[in-house]
PLY file of the C-alpha trace (Angstrom):
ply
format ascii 1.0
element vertex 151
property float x
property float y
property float z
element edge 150
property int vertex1
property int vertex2
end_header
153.32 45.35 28.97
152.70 41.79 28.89
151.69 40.82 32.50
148.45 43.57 31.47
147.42 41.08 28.44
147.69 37.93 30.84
145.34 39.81 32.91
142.93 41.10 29.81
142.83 37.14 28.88
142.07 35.46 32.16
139.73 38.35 32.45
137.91 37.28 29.34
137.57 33.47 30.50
136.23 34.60 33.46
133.67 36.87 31.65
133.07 33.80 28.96
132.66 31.26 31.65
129.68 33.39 33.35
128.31 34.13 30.57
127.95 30.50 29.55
127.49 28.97 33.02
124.59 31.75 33.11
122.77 30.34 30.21
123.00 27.34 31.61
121.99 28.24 34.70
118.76 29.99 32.95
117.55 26.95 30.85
117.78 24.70 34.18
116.14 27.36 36.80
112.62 26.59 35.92
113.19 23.15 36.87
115.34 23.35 39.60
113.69 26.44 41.26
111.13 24.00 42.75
113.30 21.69 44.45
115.24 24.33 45.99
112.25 25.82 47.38
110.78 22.37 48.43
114.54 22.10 50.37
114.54 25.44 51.90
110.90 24.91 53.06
109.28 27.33 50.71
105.56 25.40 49.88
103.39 28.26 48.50
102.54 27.52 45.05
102.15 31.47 44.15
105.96 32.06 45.04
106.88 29.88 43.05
105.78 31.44 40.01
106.52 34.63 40.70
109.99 33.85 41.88
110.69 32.16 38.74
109.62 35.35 36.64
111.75 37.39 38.76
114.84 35.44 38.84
114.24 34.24 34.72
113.97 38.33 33.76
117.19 39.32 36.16
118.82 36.74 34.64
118.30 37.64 31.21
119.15 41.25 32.01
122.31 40.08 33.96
123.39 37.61 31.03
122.97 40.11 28.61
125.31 42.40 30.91
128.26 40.09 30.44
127.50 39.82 26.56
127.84 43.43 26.34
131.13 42.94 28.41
132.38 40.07 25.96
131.79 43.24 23.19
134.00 45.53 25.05
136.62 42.32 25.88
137.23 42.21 22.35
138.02 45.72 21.42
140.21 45.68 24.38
142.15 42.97 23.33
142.34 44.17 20.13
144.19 47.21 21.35
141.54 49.61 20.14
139.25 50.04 23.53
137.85 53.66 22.84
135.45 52.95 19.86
131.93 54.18 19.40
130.94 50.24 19.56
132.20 50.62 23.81
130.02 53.74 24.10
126.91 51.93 22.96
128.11 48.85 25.38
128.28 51.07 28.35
124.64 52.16 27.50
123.23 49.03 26.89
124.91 47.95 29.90
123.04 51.12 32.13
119.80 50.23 30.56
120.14 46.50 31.91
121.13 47.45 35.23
118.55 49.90 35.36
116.37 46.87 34.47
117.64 44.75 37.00
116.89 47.52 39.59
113.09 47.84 38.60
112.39 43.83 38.75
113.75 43.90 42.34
112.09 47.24 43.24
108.98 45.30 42.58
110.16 42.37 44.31
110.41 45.01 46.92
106.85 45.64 46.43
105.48 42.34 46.99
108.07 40.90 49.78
110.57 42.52 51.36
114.16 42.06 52.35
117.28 43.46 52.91
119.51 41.38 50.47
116.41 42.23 47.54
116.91 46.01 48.70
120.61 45.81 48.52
120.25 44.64 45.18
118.22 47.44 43.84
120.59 49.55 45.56
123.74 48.40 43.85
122.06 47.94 40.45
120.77 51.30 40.53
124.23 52.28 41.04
125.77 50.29 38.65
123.49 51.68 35.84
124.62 55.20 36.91
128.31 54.40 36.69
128.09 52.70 33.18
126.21 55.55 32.10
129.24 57.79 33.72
132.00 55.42 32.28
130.01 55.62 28.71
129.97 59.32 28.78
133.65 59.26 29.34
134.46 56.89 26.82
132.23 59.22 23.97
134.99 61.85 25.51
137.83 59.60 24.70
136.38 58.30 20.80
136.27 61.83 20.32
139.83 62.87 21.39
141.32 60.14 19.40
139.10 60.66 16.47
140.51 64.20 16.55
144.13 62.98 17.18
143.60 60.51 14.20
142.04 63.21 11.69
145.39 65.47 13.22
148.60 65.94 10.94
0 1
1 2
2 3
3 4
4 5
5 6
6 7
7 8
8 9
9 10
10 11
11 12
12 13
13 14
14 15
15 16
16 17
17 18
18 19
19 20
20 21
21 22
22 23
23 24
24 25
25 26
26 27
27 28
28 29
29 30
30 31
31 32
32 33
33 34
34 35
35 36
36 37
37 38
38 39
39 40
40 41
41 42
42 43
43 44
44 45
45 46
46 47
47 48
48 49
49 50
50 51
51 52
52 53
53 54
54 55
55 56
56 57
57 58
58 59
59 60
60 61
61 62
62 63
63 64
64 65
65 66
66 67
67 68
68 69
69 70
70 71
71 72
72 73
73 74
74 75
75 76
76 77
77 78
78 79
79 80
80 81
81 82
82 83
83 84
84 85
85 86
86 87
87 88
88 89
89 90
90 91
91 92
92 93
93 94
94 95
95 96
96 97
97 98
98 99
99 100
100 101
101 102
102 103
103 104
104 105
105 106
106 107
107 108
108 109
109 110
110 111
111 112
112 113
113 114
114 115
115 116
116 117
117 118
118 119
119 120
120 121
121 122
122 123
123 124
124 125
125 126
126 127
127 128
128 129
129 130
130 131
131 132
132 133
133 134
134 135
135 136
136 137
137 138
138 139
139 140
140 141
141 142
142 143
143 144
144 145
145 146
146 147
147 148
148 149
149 150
């Protein structure tokens, strides 16, 4: 049972390290998202704007994603995984997706591309399976609440 708990750790690095490299990556996009448009030839001044809005509220959505996962990383290690606390991660988690769908739907909206559609694609996706994966967790808190109450 141990190799499982090396996995559940490196796991949670991974999850801490983008969720900390993603702040970080926040805080400096306003500033950096010019240059990189100066270097990929990008001179309209209203992109610029807009792309920062986009990317800023995706990001936030996306960051708060893997906060929701550091939640869940905890219980997990903790050897107690199906708790009502998971449940109302999973949903959170949906809602953000769901979130991250909608900003790129617009995107959509006001310049298209394949790799923005894909993205609204596998977010939408996403928020569907977190909100299947929550429902089965409620499932499993209330088996082992009933096991636990169970003489």
């Amino acid at each position: 049972m141990e190799n499982p708990r090396v996995l559940h750790r490196v796991t949670k690095i991974l999850v801490d390290l983008m969720f900390y490299g993603g702040i970080v990556v926040l805080v400096i996009l306003p500033f950096a998202l010019p240059q990189v448009m100066a270097f990929l030839g990008v001179s309209v001044i209203q992109f610029r704007l807009a792309y920062t809005i986009i990317l800023l509220s995706a990001g936030l959505c996306a960051i708060y994603i893997v906060y929701q996962l550091k939640r869940m990383f905890k219980t997990l290690l903790g050897g107690n995984p199906f708790v009502m606390q998971n449940v109302s991660c999973l949903r959170k988690c949906a809602v953000a997706s769901a979130l991250i769908a909608a900003v790129f739907l617009i995107r959509l909206v006001l310049w298209f591309t394949i790799a923005a559609s894909l993205i609204v694609i596998i977010f939408a996706l996403m928020s569907l399976f977190c909100l299947t994966i929550k429902d089965l967790f409620k499932q499993a808190v209330a088996y082992k609440e009933d096991a636990d109450w169970t003489v």
